[in-house]
C-alpha distance (Angstrom), angle and dihedral (degrees) to the residues before:
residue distance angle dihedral
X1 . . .
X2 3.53 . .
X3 4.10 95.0 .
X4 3.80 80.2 51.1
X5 3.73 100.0 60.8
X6 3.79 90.3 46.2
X7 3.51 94.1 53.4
X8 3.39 84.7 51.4
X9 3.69 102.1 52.6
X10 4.03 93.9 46.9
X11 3.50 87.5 55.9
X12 3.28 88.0 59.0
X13 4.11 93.1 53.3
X14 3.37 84.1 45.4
X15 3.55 96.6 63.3
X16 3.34 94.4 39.7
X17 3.60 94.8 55.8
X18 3.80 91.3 49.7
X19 3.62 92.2 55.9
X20 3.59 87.7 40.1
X21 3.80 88.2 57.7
X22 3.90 104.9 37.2
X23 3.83 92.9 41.2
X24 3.61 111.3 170.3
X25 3.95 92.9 12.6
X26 3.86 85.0 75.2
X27 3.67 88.6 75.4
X28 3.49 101.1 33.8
X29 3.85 85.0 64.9
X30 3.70 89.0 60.3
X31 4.01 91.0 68.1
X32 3.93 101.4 36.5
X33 3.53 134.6 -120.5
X34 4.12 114.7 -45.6
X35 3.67 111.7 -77.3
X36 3.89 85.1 -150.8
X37 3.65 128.2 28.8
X38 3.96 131.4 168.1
X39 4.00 140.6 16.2
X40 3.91 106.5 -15.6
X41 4.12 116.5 -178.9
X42 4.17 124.2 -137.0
X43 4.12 108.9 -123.2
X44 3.19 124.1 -177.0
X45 3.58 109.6 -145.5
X46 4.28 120.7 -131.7
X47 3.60 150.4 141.1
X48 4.02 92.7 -110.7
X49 4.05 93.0 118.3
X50 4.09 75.7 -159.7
X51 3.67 86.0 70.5
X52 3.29 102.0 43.0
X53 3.96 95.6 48.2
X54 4.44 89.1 46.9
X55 4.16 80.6 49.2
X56 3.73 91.7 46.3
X57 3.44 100.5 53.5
X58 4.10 93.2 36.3
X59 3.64 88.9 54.7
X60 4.18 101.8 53.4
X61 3.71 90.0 50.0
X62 3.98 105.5 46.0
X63 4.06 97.4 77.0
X64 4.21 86.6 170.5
X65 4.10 84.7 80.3
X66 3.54 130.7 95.1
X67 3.59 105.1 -178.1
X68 3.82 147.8 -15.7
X69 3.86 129.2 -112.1
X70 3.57 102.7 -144.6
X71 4.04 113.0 -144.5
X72 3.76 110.7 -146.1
X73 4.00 120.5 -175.3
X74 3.76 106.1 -157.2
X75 3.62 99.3 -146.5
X76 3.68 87.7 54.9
X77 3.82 94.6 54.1
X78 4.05 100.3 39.6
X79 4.06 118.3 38.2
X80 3.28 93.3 156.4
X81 3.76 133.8 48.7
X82 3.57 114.7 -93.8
X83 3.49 99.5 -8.1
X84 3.71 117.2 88.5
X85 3.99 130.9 -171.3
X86 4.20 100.3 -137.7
X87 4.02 88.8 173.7
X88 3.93 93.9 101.5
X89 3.89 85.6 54.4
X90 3.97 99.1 39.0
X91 4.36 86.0 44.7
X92 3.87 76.6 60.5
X93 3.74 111.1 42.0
X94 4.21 83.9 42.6
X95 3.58 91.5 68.9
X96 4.36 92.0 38.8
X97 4.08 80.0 52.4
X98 3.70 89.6 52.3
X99 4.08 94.9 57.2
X100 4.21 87.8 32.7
X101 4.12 88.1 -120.9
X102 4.10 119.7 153.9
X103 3.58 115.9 -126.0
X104 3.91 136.4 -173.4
X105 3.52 128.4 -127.6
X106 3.80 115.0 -136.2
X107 3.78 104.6 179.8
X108 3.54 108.8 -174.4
X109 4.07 127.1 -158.2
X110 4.64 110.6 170.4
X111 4.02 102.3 97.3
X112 3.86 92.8 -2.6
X113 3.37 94.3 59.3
X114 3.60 99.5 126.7
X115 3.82 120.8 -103.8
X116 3.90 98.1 -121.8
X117 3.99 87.1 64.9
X118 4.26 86.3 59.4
X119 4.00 86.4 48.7
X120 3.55 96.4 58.5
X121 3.83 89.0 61.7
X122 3.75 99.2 -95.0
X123 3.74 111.7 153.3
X124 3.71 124.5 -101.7
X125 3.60 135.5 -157.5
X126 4.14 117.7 -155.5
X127 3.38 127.6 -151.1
X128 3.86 148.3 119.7
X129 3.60 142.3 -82.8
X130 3.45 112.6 -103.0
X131 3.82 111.3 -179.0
X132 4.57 109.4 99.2
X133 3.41 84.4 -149.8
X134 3.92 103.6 69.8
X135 3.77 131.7 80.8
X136 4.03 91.7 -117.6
X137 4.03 99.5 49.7
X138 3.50 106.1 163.0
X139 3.21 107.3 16.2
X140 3.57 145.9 126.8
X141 3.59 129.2 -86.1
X142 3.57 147.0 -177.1
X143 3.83 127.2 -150.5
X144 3.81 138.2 167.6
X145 3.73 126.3 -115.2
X146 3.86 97.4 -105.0
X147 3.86 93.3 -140.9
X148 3.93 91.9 45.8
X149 4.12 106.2 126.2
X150 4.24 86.4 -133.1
X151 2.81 95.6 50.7
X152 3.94 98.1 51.3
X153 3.39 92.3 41.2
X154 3.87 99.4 61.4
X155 3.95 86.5 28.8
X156 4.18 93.5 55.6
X157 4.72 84.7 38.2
X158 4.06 84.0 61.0
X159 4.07 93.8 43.6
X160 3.78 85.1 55.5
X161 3.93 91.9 49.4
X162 3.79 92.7 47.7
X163 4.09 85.7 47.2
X164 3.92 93.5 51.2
X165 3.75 88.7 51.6
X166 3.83 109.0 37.3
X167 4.01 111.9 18.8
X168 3.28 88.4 80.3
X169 4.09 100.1 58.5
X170 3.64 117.7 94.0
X171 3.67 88.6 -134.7
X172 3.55 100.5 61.9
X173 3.75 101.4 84.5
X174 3.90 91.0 159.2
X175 3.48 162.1 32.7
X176 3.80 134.0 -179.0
X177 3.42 121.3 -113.5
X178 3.93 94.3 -126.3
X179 4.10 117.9 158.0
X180 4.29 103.8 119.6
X181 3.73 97.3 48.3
X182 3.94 134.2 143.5
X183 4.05 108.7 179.8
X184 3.66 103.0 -23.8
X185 3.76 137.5 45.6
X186 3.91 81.8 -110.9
X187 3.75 124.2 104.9
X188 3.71 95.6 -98.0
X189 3.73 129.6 136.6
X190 3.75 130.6 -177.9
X191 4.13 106.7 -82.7
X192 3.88 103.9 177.9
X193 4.04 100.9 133.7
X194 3.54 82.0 -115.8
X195 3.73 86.1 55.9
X196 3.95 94.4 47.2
X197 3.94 89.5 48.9
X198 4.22 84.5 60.0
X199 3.20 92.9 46.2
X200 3.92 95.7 48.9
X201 3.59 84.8 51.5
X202 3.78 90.2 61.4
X203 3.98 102.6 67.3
X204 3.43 128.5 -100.5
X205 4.02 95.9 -26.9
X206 3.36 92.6 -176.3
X207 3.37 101.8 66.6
X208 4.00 92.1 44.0
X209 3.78 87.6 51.8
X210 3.46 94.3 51.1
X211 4.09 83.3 53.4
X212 3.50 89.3 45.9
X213 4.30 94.1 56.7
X214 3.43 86.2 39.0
X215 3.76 100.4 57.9
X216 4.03 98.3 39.7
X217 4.13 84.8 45.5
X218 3.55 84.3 64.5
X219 3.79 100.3 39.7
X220 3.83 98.9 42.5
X221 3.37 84.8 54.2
X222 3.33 101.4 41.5
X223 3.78 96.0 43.0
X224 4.58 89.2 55.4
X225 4.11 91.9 25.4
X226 4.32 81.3 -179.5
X227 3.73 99.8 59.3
X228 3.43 141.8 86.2
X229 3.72 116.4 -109.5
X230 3.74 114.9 -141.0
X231 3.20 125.2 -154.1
X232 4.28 113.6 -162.2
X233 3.85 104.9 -149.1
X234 3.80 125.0 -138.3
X235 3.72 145.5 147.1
X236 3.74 101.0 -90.2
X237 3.39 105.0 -151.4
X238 3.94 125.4 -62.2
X239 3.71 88.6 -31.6
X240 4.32 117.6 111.9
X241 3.95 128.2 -108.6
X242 3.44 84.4 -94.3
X243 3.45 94.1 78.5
X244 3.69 92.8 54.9
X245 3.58 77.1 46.4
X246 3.95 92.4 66.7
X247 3.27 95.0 49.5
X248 3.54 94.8 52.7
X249 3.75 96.9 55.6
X250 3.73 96.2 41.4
X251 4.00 81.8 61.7
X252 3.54 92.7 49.3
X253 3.78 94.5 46.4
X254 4.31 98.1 62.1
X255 4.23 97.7 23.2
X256 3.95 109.5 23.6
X257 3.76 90.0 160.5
X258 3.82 99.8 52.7
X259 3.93 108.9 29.3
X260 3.43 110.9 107.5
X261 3.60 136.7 -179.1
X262 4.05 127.8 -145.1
X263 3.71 125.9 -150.7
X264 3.93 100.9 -154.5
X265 3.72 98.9 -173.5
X266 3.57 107.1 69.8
X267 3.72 110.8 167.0
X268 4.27 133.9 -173.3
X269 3.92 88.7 -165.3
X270 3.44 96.0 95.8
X271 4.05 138.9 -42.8
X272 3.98 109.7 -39.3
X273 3.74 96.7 -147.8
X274 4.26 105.8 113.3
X275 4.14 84.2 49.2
X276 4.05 108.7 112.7
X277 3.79 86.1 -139.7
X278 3.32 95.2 49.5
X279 4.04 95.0 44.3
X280 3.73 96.5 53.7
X281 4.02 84.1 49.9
X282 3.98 91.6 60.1
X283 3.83 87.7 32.6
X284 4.08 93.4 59.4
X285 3.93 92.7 27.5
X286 3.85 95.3 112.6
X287 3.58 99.6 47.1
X288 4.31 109.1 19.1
X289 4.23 118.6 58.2
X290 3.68 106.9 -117.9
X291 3.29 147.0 -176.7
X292 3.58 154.4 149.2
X293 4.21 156.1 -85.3
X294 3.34 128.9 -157.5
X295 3.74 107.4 -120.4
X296 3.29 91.6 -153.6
X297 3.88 149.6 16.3
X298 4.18 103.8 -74.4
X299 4.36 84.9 -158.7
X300 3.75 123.4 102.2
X301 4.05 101.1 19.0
X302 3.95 85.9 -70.6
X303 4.11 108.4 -155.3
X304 3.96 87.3 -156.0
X305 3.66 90.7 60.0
X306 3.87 116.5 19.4
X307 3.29 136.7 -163.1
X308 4.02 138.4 4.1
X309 3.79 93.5 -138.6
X310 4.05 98.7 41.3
X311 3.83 88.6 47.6
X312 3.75 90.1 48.5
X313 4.29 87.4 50.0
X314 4.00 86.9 52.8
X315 3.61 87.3 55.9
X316 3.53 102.0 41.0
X317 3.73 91.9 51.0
X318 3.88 89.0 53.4
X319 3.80 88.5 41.5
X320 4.00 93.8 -125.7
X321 3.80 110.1 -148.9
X322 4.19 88.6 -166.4
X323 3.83 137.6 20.3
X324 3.75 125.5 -156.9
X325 3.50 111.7 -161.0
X326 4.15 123.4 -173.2
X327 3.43 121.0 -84.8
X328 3.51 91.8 -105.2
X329 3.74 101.6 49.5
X330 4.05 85.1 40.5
X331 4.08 93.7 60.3
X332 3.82 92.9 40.0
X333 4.16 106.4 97.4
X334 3.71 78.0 -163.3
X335 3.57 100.9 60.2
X336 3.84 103.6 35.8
X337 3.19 93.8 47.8
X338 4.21 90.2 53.6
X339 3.77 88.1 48.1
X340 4.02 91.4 50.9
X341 3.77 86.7 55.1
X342 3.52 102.3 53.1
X343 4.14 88.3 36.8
X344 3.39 84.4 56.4
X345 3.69 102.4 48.8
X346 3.93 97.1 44.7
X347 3.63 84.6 47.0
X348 3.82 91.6 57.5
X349 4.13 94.0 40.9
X350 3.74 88.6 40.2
X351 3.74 124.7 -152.7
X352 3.58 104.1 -35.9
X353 3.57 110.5 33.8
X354 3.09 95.8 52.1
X355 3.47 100.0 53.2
X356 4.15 92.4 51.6
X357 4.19 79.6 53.3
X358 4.16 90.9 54.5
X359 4.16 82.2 44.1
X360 3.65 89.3 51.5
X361 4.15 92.7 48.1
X362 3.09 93.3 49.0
X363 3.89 93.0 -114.4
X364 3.67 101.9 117.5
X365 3.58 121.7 100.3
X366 3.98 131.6 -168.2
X367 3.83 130.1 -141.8
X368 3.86 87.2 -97.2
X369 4.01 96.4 49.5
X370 4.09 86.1 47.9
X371 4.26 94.5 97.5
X372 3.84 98.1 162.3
X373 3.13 110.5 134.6
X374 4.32 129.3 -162.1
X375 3.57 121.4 -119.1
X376 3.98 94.0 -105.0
X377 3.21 99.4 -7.5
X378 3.85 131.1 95.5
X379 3.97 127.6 -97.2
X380 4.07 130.7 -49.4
X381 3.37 116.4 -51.3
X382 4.69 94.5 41.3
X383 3.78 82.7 72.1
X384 3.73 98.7 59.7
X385 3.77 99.5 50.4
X386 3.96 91.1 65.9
X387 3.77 127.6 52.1
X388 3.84 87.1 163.0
């Protein structure tokens, strides 16, 4: 009896100890190993053979990547009701087959929902794009109401079709969780106070978009039951982080191992901690996989994005399991292979060191010495809340 009880008790220390010991690694246990991990590349997917040959040859020489997140316009894949065209996609995942590299599927309905889904009487919502820095500033735009039962229904009929044809590859480790979407796979949603009025005149939208995440959580991840679901955080509309929030732990309630969240606002400028993007990241870090998109091009000393080696500290400090870098800086040898460098290094210094080594190069910048400034938009930190 006695031997018992003190077999007992050091079992005890001996937990203790291990915790003591593996610290935060405890909990990362809890959510399994990262789905995703590395460089991964943006590509839009098309039927421009152009395209596919530049993204052929791009892909077979760039070793730094690990996978490819496959852009996928829904108008462009689905013209008729019912009966979608997946060749752009399979011309694709052929060629990631060839080289045995995982790729993501990021299917995305807002303004390319396709028109057929608008002519049998689901409900729109028009307004403009917003963002300086794309092609089609200014103007108009078309997107459904993301609770509106036509829309769902023809949106959840081509989440089955992409299920029966992809789950099932070893290569498709993920999909992203899109469902409320404008021009991105991110959470956005047309904010104009114009915008907001609309959407005040619609009910209590926050309660049907919180329906809304919750019922594609549950069919993306029903519909690929092997993949990571990723969820692409924004502010969504005038509503608080805690929305975002919501979302989040619904996730984490029915698929704790393969709910992720995605910071798509990466910046070198400066540090990204004050960013609500960025805060959920460190907020969920011990018990959601994360990671991160470049939110802009890292190529030519770009002022929008900054540097290699301040990015890389903003995602060492959040301990990024991923990294999505543009489609440009993802099919440059050149560029990858800089950013695996510096990844690399601040990995190996961790957080702190290698920050005082930026300081002492001369490459660290603070809040107040980050001068970028938007096209139309105010100073710094405005232009990393909005990829839109």
């Amino acid at each position: 009896m006695q031997s018992g009880k003190f077999t007992h008790i050091f079992r005890l220390l001996l937990c203790g100890l291990t915790f003591a010991i593996a610290g935060p690694f405890s909990v990362l246990a809890e959510r399994g190993s990262p789905i995703r991990t590395g460089l991964w590349v943006t590509q839009k997917v098309s039927g421009d053979r152009a395209a596919l040959d530049l993204f052929t040859n791009s892909i077979r020489a760039n070793h730094q990547l690990t996978g490819v997140c496959l852009h996928v316009p829904w108008a462009e894949v689905e013209k008729e009701a019912g009966k979608p065209d997946f060749s752009a996609i399979d011309d694709f995942v052929a060629v990631l087959r060839d080289i045995g590299m995982k790729y993501q599927l990021c299917f995305k309905p807002g303004a390319t929902t396709p028109p057929f889904v608008y002519a049998e009487g689901a409900q729109s919502f028009e307004t403009r794009v917003t963002n300086p820095h794309r092609p089609n500033f200014g103007e108009p735009i078309v997107i459904p109401i993301p609770w509106d039962p036509i829309y769902q229904r023809n949106f959840s009929r081509v989440i089955d079709q992409l299920g029966e044809r992809y789950a099932s590859d070893p290569l498709c480790v993920s999909v992203v969780l899109t469902c409320a979407n404008s021009l991105s796979a991110e959470m956005h949603l047309p904010k104009r106070p114009e915008d907001l009025a609309k959407w005040k005149a619609l009910g209590n939208y926050e309660e049907k978009l919180f329906d809304t995440y919750k019922k594609y959580t549950n069919e993306w991840a029903n519909v690929f039951p092997r993949q990571e679901i990723s969820l692409h955080l924004s502010k969504v509309l005038d509503l608080p982080p805690h929305f975002c929030e919501r979302v989040i732990d619904y996730g984490l309630s029915k698929y704790p191992d393969r709910f992720s969240i995605q910071n798509c606002q990466l910046t070198g400028r400066r540090e990204d901690t004050g960013m609500m993007t960025y805060d959920l990241v460190q907020k969920y870090r011990d018990r959601a996989h994360h990671g991160f998109q470049s939110l802009g091009s890292l190529a030519h000393g770009s002022a929008r994005m900054g540097s290699i080696e301040l990015a890389v500290l903003n995602v060492v400090h959040a301990g990024g399991e991923y990294w999505e870098l543009w489609h440009g800086d993802g099919l440059s040898v050149e560029t990858s292979a800089a950013v695996a460098r510096a990844w690399a290094e601040g990995r190996r210094l961790g957080y702190d060191a290698y920050k005082k080594k930026l300081i002492s190069e001369g490459v660290y910048r603070t809040r107040d010495e980050d001068h970028y400034r938007a096209k139309g938009r105010g100073r710094g930190n405005s232009a990393q809340t909005s990829a839109e």
